[in-house]
C-alpha positions in Angstrom: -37.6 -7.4 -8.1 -33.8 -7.3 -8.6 -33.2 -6.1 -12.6 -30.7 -7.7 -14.2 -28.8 -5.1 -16.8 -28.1 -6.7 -20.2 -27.9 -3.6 -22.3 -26.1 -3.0 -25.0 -25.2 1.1 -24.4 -25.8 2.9 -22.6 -25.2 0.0 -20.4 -24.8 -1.1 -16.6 -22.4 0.8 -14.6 -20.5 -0.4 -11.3 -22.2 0.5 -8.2 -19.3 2.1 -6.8 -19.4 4.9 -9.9 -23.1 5.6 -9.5 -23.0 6.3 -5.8 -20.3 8.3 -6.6 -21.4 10.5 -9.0 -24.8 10.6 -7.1 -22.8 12.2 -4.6 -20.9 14.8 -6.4 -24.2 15.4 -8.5 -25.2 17.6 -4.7 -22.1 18.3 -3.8 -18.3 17.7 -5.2 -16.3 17.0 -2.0 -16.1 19.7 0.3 -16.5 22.5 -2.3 -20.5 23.4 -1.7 -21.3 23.0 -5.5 -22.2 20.1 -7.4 -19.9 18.4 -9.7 -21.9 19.9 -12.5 -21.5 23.6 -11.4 -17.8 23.6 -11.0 -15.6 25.3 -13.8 -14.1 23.6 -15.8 -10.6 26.0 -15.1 -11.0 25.2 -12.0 -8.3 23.3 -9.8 -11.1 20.8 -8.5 -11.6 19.9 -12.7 -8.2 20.0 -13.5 -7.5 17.3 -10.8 -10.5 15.4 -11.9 -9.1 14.9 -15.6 -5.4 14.6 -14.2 -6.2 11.4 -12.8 -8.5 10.0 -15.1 -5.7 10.4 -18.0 -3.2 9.2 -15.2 -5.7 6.4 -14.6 -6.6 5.4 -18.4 -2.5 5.5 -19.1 -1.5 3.4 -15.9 -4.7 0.5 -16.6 -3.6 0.4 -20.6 0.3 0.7 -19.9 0.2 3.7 -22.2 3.8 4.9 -23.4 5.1 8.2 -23.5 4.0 10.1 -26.4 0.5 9.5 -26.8 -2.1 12.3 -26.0 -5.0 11.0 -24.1 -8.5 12.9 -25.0 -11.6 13.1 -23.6 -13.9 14.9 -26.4 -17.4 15.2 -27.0 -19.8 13.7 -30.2 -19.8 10.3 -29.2 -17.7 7.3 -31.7 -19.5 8.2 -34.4 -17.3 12.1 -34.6 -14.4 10.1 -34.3 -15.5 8.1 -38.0 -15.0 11.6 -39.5 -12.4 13.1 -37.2 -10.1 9.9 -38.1 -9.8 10.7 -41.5 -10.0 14.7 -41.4 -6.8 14.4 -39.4 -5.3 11.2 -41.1 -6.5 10.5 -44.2 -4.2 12.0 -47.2 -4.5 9.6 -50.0 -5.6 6.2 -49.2 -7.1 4.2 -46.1 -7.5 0.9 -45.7 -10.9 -0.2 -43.6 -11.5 -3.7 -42.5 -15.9 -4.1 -42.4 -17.0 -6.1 -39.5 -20.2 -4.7 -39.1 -22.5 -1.7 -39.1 -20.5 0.5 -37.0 -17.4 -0.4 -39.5 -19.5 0.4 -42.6 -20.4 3.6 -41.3 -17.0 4.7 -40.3 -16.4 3.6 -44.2 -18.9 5.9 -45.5 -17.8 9.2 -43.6 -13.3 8.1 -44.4 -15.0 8.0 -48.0 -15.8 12.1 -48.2 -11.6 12.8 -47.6 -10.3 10.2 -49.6 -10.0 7.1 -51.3 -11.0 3.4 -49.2 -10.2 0.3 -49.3 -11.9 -2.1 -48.1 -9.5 -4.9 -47.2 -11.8 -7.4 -46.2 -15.3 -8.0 -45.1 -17.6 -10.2 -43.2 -20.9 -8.5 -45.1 -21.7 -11.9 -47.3 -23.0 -14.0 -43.9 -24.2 -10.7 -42.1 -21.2 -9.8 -40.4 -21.0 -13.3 -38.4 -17.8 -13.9 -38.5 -14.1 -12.6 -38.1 -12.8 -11.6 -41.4 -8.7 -13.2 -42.3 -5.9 -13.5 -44.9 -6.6 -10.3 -45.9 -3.6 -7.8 -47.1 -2.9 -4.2 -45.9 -2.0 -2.0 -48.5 1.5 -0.5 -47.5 0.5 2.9 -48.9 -2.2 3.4 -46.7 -2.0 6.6 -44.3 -3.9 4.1 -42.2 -5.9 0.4 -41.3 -9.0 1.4 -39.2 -11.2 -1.8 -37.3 -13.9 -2.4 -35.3 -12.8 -4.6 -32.7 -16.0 -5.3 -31.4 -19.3 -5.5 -33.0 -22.1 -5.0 -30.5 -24.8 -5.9 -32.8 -23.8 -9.1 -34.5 -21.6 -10.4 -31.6 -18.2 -11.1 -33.2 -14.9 -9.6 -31.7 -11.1 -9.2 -32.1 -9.8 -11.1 -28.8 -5.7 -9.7 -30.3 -4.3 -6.8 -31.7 -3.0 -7.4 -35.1 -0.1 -6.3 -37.1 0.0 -3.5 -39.4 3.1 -1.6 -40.6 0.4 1.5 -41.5 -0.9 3.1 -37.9 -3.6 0.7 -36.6 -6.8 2.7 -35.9 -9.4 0.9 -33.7 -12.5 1.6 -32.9 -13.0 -0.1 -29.1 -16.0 1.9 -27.9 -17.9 -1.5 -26.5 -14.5 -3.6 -25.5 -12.3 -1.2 -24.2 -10.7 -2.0 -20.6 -12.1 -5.5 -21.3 -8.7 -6.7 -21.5 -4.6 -5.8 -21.7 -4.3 -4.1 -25.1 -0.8 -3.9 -27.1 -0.9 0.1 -27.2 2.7 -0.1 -29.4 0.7 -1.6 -32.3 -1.9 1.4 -32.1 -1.6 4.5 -33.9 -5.0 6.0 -33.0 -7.6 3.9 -30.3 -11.4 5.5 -29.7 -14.2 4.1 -28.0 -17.8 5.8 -27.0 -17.8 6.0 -22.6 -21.4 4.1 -22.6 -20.3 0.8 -22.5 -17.1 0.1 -20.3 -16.2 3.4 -18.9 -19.2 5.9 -18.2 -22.6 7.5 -19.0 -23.0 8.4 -22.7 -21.5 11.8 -23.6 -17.5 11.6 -23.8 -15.6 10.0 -25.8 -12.0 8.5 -24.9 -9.5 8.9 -27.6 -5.9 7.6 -27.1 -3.6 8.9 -30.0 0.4 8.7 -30.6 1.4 11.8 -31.5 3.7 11.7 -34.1 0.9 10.3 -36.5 -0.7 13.8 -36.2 0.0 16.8 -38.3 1.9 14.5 -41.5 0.1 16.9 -44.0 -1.5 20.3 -44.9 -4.9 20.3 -44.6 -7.4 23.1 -43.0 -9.4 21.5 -40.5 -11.9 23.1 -38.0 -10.4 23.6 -34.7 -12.8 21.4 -32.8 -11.8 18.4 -35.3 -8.3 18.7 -35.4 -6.3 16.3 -32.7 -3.7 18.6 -32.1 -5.2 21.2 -30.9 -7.3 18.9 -28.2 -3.8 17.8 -27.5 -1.9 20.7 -27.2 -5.1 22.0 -25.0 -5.3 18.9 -22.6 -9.0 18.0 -23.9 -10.0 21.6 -22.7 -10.2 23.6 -25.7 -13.9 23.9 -25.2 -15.8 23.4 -22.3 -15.8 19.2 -21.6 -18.2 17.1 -20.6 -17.6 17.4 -16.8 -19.9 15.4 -14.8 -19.1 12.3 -17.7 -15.7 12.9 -17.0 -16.3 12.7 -13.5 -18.1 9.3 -13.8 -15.4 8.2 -16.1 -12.7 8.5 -13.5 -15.0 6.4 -10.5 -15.0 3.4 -13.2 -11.2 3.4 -13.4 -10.7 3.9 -9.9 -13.1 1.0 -9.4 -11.6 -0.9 -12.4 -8.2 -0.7 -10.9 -9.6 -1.9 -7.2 -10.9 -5.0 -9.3 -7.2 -5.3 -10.2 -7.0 -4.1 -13.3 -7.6 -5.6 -16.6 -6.6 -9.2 -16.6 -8.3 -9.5 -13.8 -11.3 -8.1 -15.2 -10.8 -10.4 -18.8 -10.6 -13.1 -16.5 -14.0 -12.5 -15.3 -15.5 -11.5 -18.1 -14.1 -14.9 -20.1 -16.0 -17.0 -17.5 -19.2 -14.9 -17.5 -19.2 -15.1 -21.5 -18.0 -18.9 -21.7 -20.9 -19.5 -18.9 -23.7 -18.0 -21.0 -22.1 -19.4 -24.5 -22.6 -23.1 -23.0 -26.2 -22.6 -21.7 -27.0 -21.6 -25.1 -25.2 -24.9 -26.7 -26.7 -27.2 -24.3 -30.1 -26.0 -24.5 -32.6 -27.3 -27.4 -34.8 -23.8 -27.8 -31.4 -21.6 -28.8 -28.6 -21.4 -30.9 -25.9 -18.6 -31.5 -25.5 -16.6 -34.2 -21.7 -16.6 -34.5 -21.0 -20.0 -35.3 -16.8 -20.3 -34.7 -16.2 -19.7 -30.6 -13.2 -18.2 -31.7 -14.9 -15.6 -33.3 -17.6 -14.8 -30.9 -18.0 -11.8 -28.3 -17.6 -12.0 -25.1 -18.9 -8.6 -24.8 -21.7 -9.2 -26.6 -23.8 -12.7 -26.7 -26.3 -12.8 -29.6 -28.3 -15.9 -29.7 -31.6 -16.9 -31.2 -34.4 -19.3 -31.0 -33.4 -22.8 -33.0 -36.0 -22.7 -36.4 -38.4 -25.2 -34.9 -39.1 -22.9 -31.9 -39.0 -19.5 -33.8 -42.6 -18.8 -32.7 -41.6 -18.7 -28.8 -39.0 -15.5 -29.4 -41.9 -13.3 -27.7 -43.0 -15.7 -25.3 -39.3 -15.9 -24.3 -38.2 -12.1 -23.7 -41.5 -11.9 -21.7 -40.5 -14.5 -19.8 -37.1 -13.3 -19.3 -38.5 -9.6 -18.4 -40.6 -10.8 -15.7 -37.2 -12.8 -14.3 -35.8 -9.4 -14.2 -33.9 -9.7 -17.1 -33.5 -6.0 -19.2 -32.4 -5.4 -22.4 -31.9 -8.9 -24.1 -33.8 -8.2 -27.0 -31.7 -7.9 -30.3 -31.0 -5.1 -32.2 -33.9 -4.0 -34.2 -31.8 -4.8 -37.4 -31.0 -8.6 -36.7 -33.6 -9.5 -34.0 -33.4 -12.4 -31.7 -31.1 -11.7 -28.5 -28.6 -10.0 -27.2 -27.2 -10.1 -23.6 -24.3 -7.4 -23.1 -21.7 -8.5 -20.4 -20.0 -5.3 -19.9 -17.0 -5.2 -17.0 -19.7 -4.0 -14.5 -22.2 -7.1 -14.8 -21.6 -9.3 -12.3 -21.6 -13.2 -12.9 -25.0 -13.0 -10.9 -27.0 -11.9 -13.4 -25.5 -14.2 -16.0 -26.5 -16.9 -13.6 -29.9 -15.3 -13.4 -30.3 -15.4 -16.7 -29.5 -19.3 -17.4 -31.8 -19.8 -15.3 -34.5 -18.4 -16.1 -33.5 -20.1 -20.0 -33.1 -23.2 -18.3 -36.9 -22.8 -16.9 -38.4 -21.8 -19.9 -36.8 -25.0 -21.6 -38.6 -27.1 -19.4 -41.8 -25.7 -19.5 -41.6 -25.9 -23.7 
């Protein structure tokens, strides 16, 4: 049976990436050792990471003077490594969700936080606004997409502080103003490649603005100055990384890919209108994912939630179950999902409507 790949992260990959990593896993090129022997000092490496940065700056339309990373800890590093490097007084946080509320906790051990605004009262469903940037902030951090409650920042808003987003489940999803970004992070398992690397796109001149000790492996600068080989990286996610941009630009880049990704999302989003067992969770369409789609059963139906993810799992469908914190559903519609499965899966909703 064909499986359909719905999870949230680590999440579906393009084909085209695992073949090739598959590949280099035996044997990288025509070297005689596998992609995970090589050194990482080696010229094989050092092309490797060469044109993934070149890759990651070309898709983004990065500008000169940012530092493009690839660094280890996952996201959740960067929600300590922001503020070790940037926080001197003040930040301002915007809290869309739990990833957003833990990246407040950890700012909150350097320095004072304000929390600007936050979607917290109707459990995080919905897209905070109106809310006011303090001017004397070293910083405005957000969460532009919220895997486990479905909501998402479709623009890139204004801040006359550096913006700091964390875009570890949209990023590449669609054309990003980098000029408005002081600092961008995002986790590789979603968009971009197994779990184990992080991407971190930084401008430069934000970096070193006051006197503070911080640990060489947490300090920006020096991953900068070192060309995100100050340690020994994650090579074979780093190698994974770059087959997903290669493949990303071969799908022409990243309107192209939003333009896919809009019609799988708006696809799904009607299904779950139209249909009497479901209803989403996010309740303005301007506010809802199209990265993630949470939906649950309408009140009358509650009792058919199990009845429904077996149903769904023995169509093929994997990892629609919601997060064990909200519950319900949750199908993840990363670049690499194609608009089969999506189809797949309205059917098989559509089929379990008629037979309750």
């Amino acid at each position: 049976m064909k499986k359909h790949n719905f999870n949230a992260g680590p999440s579906i990959l393009p084909q085209f990436t695992l073949e090739k990593t598959a590949e280099a896993v035996i044997e990288l090129g025509s070297t005689g050792l596998s992609v995970m022997s090589i050194s990482h000092r080696s010229k094989e490496f050092t092309a490797i990471i060469q044109e993934a940065k070149s890759l990651v700056k070309e898709l983004m339309d990065i500008p000169d003077g940012y530092g493009i990373l690839f660094l280890g800890g996952g996201a959740s590093l960067q929600f300590a490594m922001v503020p070790y490097n940037l926080l001197n007084r003040k930040a301002a946080y915007l809290n869309t969700g739990s990833w957003a509320s833990k990246a407040i906790k950890e700012a909150g051990l350097f320095g004072e936080v304000v929390v600007v605004a936050s979607s917290k009262d109707k459990n995080f469903n919905y897209i905070p606004t109106g809310y006011v940037i303090p001017q004397d902030a070293d910083y405005f951090h957000i969460t532009t997409n919220n895997t486990i409650y479905g909501t998402e920042m479709k623009s890139d808003p204004d801040s006359q502080v550096p913006l700091v987003a964390d875009m570890s489940s949209d990023i590449f999803s669609r054309p990003v103003d980098i000029s408005k970004y002081g600092l961008i992070y995002a986790g590789a398992q979603k968009n971009l490649g197994p779990a184990g690397v992080t991407l971190v796109i930084v401008r430069e001149d934000i970096l070193g603005r006051f006197e503070r000790p911080i640990p060489s492996m947490l300090n920006y600068k020096i991953h900068v100055e070192n060309e995100s080989l100050y340690n020994t990286p994650p090579v074979l996610p780093i190698y994974s990384s770059l087959q997903t941009l290669i493949w990303l630009k071969n799908q022409g880049g990243l309107s192209a890919i939003q333009r896919v990704n809009e019609k799988k999302a708006r696809l799904l989003y009607e299904e779950i209108e139209r249909n009497r067992l479901f209803k989403c969770t996010v309740e303005n369409p301007g506010d809802r994912s199209i990265m993630n789609v949470c939906f649950v059963m309408n009140e009358e139906y509650q009792e058919l939630e199990n009845s429904f993810l077996e149903f769904a799992s023995s169509r093929g469908m994997a990892g629609i179950k919601g997060h064990r914190s909200v519950g319900g559903f949750r199908a993840s519609l990363y670049n690499a999902l194609p608009e089969e499965s999506v189809l797949a899966l309205i059917e098989a909703m559509n089929d379990f409507e008629k037979s309750n």
